[in-house]
N, C-alpha and C positions, 0 to 999 in steps of 0.2 A: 795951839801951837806949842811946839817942844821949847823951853827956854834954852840959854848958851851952858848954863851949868850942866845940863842934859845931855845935852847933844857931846858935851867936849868930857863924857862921864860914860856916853854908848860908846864913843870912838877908843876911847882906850881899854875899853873894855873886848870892844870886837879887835882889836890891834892882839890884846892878851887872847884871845881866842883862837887867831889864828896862828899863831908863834906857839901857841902848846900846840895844837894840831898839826902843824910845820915841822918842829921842832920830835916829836912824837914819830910822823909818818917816817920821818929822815933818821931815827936812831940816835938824834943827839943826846935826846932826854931820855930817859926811859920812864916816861906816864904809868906805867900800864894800862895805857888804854890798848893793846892790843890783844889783851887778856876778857876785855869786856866788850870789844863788837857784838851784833848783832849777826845772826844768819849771814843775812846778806852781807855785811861786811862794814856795815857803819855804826860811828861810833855815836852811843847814846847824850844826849846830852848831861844828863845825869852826870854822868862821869865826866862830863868835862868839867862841868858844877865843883865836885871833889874836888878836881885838880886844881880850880881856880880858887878856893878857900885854902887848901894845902899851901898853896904857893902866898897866901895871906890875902888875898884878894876879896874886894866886900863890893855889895851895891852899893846906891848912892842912898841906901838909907842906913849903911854900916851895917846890915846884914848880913848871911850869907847866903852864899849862888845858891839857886835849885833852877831846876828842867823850867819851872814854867818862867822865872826871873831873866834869866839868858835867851830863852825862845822872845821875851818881848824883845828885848837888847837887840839882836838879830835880825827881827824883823823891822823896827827903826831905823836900824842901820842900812838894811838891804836895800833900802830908799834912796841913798845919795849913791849915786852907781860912780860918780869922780871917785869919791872914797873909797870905796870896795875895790877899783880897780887899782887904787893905788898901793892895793896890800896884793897884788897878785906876787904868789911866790917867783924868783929867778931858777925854776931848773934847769 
């Protein structure tokens, strides 16, 4: 089981994931992450990786983000569905 340092360490970390993606989609920021989609049109995690060490952001072992570090983050997270839904953006 995830201890509270973890859990309160995914949470703000998926909060910072979805506000550059939010923030991004909406034009407030300009990431460029619209430069690095995919085909299809999504954005790689990679890149959001970048964006969240750019912005000074570290894991919780003061690393930096990569694809696979944020894919666990994500996945953790996607588990408490109260939380997730409480970051649903207001369009």
């Amino acid at each position: 089981m995830m201890n509270e340092k973890t859990d309160s360490h995914d949470e703000q970390t998926f909060k910072k994931v979805v506000e550059v993606l939010c923030a991004s989609g909406t034009d407030k920021e300009d990431y460029e992450l619209h430069r690095c989609r995919t085909k299809n049109g999504k954005t790689r995690l990679e890149d959001v990786a970048r964006v969240m060490n750019d912005l000074g952001s570290r894991n919780r072992k003061g690393g930096f983000w990569n694809k696979q570090s944020l894919k666990k983050v994500i996945q953790r997270t996607k588990k408490k569905t109260a939380f997730c839904k409480s970051l649903t953006p207001d369009w």
